[in-house]
C-alpha positions as CSV (number, residue, x, y, z in Angstrom):
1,X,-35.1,-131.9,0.9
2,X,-32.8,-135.1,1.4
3,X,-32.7,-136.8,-1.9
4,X,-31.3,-140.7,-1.8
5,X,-29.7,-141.7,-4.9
6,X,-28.3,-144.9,-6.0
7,X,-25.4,-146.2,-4.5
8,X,-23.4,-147.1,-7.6
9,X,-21.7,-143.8,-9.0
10,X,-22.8,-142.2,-12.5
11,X,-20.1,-143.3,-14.9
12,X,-16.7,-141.5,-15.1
13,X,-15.9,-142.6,-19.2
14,X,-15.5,-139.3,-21.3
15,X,-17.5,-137.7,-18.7
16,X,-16.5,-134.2,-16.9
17,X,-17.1,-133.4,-13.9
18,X,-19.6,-130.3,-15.1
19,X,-21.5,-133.4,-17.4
20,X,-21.9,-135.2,-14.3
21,X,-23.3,-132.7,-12.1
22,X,-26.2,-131.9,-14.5
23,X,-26.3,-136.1,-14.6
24,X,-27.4,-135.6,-10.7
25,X,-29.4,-132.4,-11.6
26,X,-31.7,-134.4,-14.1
27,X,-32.1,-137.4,-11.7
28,X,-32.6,-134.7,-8.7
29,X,-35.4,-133.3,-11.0
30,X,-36.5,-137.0,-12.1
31,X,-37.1,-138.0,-8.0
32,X,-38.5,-134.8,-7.1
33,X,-41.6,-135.6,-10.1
34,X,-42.1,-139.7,-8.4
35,X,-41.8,-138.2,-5.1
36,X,-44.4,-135.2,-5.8
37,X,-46.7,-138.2,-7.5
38,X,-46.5,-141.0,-4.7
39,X,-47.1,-138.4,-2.2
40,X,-50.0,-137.6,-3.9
41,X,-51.5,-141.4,-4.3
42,X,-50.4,-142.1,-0.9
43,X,-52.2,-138.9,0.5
44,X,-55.6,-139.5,-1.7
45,X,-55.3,-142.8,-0.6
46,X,-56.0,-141.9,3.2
47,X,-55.2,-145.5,4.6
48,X,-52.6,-146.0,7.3
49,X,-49.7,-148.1,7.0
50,X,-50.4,-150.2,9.7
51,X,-54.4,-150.5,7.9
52,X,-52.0,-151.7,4.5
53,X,-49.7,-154.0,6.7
54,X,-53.8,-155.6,8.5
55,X,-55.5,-155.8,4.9
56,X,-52.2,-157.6,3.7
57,X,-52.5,-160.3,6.2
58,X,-56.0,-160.9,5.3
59,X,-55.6,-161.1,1.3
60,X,-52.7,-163.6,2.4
61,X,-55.3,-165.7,4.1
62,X,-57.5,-165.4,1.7
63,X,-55.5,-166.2,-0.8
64,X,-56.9,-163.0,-2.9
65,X,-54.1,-162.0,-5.1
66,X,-55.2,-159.2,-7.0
67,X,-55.8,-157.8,-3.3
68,X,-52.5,-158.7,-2.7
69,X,-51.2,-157.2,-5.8
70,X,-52.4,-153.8,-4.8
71,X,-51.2,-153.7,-1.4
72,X,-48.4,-154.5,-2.6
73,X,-48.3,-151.5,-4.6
74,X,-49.6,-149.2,-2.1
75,X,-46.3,-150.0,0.4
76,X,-44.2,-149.7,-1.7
77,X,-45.2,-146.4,-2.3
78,X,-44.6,-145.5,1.0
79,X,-41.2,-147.3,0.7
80,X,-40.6,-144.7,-2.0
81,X,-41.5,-141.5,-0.2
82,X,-38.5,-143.0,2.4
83,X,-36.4,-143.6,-0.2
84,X,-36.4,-140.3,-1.9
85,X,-36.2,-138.5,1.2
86,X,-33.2,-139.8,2.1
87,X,-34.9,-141.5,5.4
88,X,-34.9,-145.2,7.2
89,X,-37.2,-147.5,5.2
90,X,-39.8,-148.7,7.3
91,X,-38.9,-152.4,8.6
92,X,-42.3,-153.7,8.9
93,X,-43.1,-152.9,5.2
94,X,-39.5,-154.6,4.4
95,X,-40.4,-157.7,6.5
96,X,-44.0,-157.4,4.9
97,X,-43.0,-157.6,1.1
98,X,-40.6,-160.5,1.9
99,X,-43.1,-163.3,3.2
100,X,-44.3,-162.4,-0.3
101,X,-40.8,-163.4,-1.2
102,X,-40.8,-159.5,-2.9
103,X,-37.7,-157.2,-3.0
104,X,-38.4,-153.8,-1.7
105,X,-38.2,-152.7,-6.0
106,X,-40.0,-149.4,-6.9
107,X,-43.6,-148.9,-7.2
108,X,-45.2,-149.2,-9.9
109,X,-46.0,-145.5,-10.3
110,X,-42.0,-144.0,-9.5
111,X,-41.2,-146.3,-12.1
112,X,-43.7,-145.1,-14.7
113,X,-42.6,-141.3,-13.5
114,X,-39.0,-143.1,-14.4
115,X,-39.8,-144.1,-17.7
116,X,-41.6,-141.1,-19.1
117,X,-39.2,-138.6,-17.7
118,X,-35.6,-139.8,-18.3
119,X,-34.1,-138.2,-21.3
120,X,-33.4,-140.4,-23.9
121,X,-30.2,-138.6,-24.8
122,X,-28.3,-138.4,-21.8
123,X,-26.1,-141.5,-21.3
124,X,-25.3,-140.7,-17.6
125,X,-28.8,-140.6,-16.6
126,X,-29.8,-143.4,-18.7
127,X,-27.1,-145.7,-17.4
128,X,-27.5,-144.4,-13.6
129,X,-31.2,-145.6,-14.2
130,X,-30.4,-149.2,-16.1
131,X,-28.3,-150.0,-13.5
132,X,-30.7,-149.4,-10.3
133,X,-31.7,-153.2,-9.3
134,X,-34.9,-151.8,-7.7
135,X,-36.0,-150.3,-11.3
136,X,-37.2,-153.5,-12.4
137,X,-38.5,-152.0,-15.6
138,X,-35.8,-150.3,-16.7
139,X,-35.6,-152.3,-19.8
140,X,-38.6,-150.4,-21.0
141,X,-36.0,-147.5,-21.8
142,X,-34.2,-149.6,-24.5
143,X,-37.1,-150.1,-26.2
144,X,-37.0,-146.9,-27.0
145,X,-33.9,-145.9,-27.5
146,X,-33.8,-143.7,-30.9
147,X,-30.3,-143.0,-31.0
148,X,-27.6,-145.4,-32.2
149,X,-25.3,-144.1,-31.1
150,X,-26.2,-144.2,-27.7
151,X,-27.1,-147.7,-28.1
152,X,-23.4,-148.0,-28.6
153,X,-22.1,-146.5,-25.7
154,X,-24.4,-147.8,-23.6
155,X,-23.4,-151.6,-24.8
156,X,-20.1,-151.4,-24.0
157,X,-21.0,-149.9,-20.4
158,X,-22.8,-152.8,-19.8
159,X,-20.1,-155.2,-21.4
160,X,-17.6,-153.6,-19.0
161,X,-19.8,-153.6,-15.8
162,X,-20.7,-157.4,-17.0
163,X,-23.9,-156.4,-17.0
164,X,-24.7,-159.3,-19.9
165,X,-27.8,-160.0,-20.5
166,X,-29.2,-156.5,-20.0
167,X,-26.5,-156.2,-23.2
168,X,-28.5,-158.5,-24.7
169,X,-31.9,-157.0,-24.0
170,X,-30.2,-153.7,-25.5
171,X,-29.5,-156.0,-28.8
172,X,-32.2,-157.5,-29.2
173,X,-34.4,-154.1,-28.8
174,X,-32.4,-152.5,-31.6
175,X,-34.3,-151.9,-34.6
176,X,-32.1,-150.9,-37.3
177,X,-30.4,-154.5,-38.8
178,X,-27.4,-153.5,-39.5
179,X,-26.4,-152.0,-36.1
180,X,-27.9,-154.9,-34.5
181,X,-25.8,-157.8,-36.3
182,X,-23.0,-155.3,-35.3
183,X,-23.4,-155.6,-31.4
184,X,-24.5,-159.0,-32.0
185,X,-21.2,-159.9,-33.6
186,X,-19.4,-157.7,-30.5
187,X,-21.5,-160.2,-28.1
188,X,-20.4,-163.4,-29.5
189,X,-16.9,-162.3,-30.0
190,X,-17.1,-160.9,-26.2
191,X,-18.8,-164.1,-25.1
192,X,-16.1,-166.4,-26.5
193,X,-13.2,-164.6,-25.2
194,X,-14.6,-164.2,-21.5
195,X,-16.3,-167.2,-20.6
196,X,-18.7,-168.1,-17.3
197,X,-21.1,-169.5,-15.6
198,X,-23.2,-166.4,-16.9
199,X,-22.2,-166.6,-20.2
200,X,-22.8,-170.1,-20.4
201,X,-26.5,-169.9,-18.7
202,X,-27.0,-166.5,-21.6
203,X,-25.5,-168.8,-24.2
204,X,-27.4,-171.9,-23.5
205,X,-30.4,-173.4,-25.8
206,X,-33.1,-171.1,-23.7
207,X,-31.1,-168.7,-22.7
208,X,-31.6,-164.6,-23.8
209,X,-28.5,-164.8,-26.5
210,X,-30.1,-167.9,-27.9
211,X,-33.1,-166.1,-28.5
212,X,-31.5,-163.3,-29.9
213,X,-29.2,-165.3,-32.5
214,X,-32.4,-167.3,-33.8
215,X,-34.3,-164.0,-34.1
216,X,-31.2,-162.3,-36.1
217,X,-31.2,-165.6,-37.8
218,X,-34.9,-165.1,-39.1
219,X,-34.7,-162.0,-40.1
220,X,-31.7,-162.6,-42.0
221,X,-33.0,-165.7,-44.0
222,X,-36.3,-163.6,-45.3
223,X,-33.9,-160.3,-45.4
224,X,-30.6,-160.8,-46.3
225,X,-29.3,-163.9,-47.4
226,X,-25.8,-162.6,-47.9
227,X,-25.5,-161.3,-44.3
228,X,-27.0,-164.8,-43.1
229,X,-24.4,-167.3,-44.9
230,X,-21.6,-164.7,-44.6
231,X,-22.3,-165.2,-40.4
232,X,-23.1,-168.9,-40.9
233,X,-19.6,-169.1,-42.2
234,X,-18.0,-167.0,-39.6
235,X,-19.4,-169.2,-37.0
236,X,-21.0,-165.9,-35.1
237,X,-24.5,-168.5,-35.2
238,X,-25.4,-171.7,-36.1
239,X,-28.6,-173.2,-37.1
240,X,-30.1,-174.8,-33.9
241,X,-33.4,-173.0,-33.6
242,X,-33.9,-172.2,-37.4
243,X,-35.4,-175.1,-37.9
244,X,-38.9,-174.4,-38.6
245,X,-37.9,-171.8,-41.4
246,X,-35.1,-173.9,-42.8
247,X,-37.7,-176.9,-43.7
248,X,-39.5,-174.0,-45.7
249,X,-36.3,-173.2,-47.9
250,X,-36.1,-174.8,-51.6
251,X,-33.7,-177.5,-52.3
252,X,-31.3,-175.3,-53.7
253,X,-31.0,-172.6,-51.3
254,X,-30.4,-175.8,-48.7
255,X,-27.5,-177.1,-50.8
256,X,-26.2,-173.3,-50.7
257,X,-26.5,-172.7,-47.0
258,X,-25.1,-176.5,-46.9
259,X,-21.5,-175.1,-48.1
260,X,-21.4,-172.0,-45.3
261,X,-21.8,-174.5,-42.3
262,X,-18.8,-174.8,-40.0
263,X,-20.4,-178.1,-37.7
264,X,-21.6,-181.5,-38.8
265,X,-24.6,-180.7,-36.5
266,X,-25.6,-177.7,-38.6
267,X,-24.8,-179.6,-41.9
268,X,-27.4,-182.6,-40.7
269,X,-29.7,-180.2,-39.7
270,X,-30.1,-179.2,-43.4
271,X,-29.5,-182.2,-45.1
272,X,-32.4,-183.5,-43.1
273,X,-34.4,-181.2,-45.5
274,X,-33.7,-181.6,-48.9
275,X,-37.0,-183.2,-50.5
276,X,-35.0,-185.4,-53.0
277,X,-32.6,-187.8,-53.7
278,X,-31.3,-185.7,-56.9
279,X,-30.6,-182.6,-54.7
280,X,-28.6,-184.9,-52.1
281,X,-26.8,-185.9,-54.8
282,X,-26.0,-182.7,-56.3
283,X,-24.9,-182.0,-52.7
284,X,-22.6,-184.4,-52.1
285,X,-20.7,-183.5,-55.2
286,X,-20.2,-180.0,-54.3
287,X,-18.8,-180.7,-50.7
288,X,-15.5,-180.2,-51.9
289,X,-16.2,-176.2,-52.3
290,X,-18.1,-176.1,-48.2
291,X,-16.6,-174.3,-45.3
292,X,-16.7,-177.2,-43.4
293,X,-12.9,-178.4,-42.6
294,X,-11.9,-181.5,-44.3
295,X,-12.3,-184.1,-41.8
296,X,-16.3,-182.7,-41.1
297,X,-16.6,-183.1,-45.0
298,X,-15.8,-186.8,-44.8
299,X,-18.4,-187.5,-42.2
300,X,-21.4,-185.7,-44.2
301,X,-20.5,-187.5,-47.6
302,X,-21.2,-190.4,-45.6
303,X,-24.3,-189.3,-44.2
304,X,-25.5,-188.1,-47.6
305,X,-24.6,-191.4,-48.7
306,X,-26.8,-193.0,-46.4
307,X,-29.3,-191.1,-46.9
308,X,-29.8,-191.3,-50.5
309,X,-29.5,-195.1,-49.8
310,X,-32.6,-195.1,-47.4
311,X,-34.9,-193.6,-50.7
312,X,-34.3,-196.7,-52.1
313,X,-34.5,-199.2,-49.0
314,X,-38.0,-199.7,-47.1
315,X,-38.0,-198.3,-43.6
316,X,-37.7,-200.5,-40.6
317,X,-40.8,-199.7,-38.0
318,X,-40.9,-200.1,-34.6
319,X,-44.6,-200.3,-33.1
320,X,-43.7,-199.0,-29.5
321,X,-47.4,-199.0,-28.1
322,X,-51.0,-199.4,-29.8
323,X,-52.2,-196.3,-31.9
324,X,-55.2,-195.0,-30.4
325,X,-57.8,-193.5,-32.3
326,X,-59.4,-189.6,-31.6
327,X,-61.8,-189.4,-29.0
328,X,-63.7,-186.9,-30.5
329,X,-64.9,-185.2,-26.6
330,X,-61.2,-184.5,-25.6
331,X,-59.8,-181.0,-25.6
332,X,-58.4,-179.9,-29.3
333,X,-54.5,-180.0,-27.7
334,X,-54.5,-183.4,-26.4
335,X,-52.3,-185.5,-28.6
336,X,-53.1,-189.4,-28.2
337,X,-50.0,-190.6,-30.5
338,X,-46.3,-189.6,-31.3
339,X,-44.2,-190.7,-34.1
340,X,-40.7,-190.0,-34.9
341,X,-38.8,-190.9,-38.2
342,X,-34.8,-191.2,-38.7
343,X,-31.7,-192.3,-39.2
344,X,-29.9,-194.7,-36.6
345,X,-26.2,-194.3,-36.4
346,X,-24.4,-196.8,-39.2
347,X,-27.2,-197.5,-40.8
348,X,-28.9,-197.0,-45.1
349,X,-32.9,-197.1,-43.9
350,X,-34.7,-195.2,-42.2
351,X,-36.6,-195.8,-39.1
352,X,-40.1,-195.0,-38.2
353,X,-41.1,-195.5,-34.5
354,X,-44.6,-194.5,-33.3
355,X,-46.8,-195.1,-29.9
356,X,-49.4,-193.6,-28.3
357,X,-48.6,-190.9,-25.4
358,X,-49.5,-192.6,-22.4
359,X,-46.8,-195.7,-23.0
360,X,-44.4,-192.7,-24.8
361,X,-45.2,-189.4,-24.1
362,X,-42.1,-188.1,-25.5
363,X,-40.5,-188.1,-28.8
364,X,-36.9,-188.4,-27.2
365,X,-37.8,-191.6,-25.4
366,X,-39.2,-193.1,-28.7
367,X,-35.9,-192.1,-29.8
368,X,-34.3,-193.7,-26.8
369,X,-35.6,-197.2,-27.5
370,X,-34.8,-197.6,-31.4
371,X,-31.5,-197.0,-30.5
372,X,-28.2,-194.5,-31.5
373,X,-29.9,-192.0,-33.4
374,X,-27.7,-188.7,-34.3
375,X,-30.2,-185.9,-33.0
376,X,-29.8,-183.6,-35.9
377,X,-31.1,-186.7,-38.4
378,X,-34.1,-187.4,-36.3
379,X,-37.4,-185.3,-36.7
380,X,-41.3,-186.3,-35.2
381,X,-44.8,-185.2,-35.1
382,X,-48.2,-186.8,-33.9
383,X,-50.4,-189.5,-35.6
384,X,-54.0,-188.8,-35.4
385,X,-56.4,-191.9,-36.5
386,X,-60.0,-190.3,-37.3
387,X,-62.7,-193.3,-38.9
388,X,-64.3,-193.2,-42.4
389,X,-67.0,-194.6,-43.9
390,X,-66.9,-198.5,-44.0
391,X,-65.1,-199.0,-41.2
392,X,-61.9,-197.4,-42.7
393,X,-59.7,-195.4,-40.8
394,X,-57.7,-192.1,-42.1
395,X,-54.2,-192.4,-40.4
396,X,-53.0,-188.5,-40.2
397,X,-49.1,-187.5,-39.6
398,X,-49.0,-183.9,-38.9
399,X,-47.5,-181.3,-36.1
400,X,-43.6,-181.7,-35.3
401,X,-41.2,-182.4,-32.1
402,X,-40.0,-180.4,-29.9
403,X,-37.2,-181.8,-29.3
404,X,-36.2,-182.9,-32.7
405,X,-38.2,-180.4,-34.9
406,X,-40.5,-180.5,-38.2
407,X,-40.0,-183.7,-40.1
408,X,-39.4,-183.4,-43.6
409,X,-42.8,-184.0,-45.2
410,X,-41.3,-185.1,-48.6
411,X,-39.2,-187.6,-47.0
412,X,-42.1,-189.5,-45.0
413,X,-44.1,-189.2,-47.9
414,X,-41.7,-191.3,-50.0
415,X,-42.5,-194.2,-47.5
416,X,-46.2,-194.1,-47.5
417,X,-46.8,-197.5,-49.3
418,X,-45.4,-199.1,-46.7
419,X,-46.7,-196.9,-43.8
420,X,-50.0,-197.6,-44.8
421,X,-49.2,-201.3,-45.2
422,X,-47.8,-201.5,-41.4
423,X,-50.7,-199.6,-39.9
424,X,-53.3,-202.0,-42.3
425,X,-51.7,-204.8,-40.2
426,X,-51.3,-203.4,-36.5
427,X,-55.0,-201.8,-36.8
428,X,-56.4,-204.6,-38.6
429,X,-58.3,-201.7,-41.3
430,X,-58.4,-200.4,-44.3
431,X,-56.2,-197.6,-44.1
432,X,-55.5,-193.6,-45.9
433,X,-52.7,-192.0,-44.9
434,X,-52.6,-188.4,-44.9
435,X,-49.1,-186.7,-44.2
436,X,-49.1,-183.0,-43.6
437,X,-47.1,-180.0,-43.8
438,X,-44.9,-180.2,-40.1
439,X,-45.5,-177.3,-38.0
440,X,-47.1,-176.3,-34.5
């Protein structure tokens, strides 16, 4: 039998040529078992391939995609049986799967062959199979990768082949900690020193490394709080993304992840935080001992400043649309209003904004209309108004942004005098505020 393997070569690093001919021994063996099993399918199937290619059209014009999906399946099984044999693949199947805008990738069931048969000890094999475009599930294998040790080599194959964000995958499916802030620290260091328009797309706010640093970041904040501000410091992550576990984190343990920041962002983001003016205070008297250079330091004294200034000084509001109160037959997720609460640029007050979604249906363009507002100092939720007894109205702040995060719940409380003396006079009511934790 003609077998058709991959075109990229098995790698040649620390490899001998004896290694590498059992490499291609154990793949031979791995395409004889998915050629054995699709021949099977195919066979107890008993349908042509021009009776696929007819049923195909039909499910297209009937728009029946689970059809669709199967027949799918079922030719690119036969594409397989080509494949493996070493023969032409059939053009109509080809043309076929690409109306569907579909690659000619394996079939489902070679790929399941795939996964349960390659050796999760051999490197060769396992590279020569996580580099294969048309194994589209290969990143099922890293999951389950045992061995650190193989993780390790097979990281820096991919590094080398710039193969990043399959790197990534391979990081982010490691279980032990340790080894994964290693190759996570190997990542950022390599993603510094080597940048792209790759590296930038896997770097940005929702791409894989992002995800990756926030997740090392969790686990590190309920784990290992050494490893966490010892990283913080090192600038391998910042905080962007912690957000919703950082507003969970007692004064004190703020004020100490405060002093291992390297950005003003990140120092902003945790200042937002802190529940009291005390703690600020303490703070800003222990700047001089932060990581932050001396120039950053200046800029968040200020900001602490201003903050502890706004305790003191009643908010400004800006009533950017009516309130509207819950109409008690719409879905659970609908959200009538949005508020957001913050500090503009310059100023010692804060700011509360609020409208209702239809004038404002984002946070960022209530933020937009009160004016410079520093993003890391700005947080929002949703207001819900629900009626009480005696024509009062309860006047609930709960939920968070997702742009801007959780607002700090201690902080909005401290204004609710005068929240509830705004919203008497815009809704004409006797008024309850209720201000909840912030969270999804």
């Amino acid at each position: 039998m003609t077998r058709h393997f991959i075109s990229d070569p098995l790698p040649q690093e620390n490899a001998t040529k004896t290694k590498n001919m059992d490499a291609h021994d154990a793949i031979a063996l791995l395409y004889d078992c998915a050629l054995k099993n699709v021949v099977e399918m195919v066979s107890a199937d008993g349908r042509s391939e021009e009776d696929v290619l007819l049923q195909l059209d039909a499910a297209k014009q009937a728009k029946d995609y689970k059809a669709q999906a199967d027949l799918v399946e079922a030719l690119r099984q036969r594409l397989d049986i080509a494949d493996i044999q070493g023969k032409e693949q059939p053009q109509k199947i080809l043309g076929a799967l690409s109306s569907l805008y579909l690659s000619g990738q394996y079939s489902k069931a070679r790929q399941s062959i795939m996964l349960d048969k390659i050796p999760r000890d051999d490197l060769d094999v396992l590279i020569f199979a996580l580099l294969d475009k048309k194994f589209s599930d290969s990143n099922h294998l890293l999951y389950s990768l045992e061995d650190n040790e193989i993780r390790k080599k097979i990281y820096q194959i991919l590094i080398d082949k710039n193969e990043i964000d399959r790197a990534v995958t391979l990081i982010s499916t490691t279980k032990y900690i340790p080894e994964k802030i290693y190759l996570f620290e190997k990542i950022t260091a390599w993603l510094k020193q080597n940048p792209s328009e790759e590296a930038e797309k896997i770097m940005s706010a929702y791409g894989s490394y992002a995800m990756l640093r926030r997740d090392i970041g969790i686990e590190l904040l309920k784990r290992d709080r050494e490893a966490f501000t010892r990283l913080v410091a090192d600038g391998i992550f910042g905080l962007d993304g912690l957000e919703d576990y950082l507003i969970k984190e007692p004064d004190e343990s703020l004020t100490d992840i405060l002093l291992h920041v390297v950005t003003v962002d990140d120092a902003l983001r945790v200042i937002k935080f802190i529940r009291s003016k005390a703690t600020l205070l303490v703070a800003s008297s222990e700047l001089s001992q932060a990581v932050l250079p001396q120039e950053s330091r200046s800029v968040v004294t200020k900001t602490i400043q201003r903050l502890i200034d706004a305790f003191e000084a009643p908010p400004q509001f800006y009533s950017l649309g009516y309130l509207s109160k819950k109409d008690r037959d719409a879905k659970s997720y609908e959200i009538s209003n949005k508020f957001i609460i913050a500090l503009r640029d310059g100023e010692r007050r804060a700011t509360i904004a609020w409208s209702n979604t239809q004038n404002f249906f984002e946070h960022k363009q209530l933020a937009q209309r009160i004016g410079n507002v520093t993003e890391s100092l700005c947080a929002g939720g949703e207001v819900e108004i629900n009626p009480l007894e005696n024509e009062r109205l309860q006047v609930v702040f709960k939920g968070r942004s997702g742009t801007y995060g959780p607002f700090n719940c201690a902080f909005l409380e401290h204004f609710k005098k005068a929240i509830e003396e705004q919203l008497r006079h815009e809704l004409g009511a006797e008024i309850e505020v209720v201000i909840h934790e912030s969270k999804f």
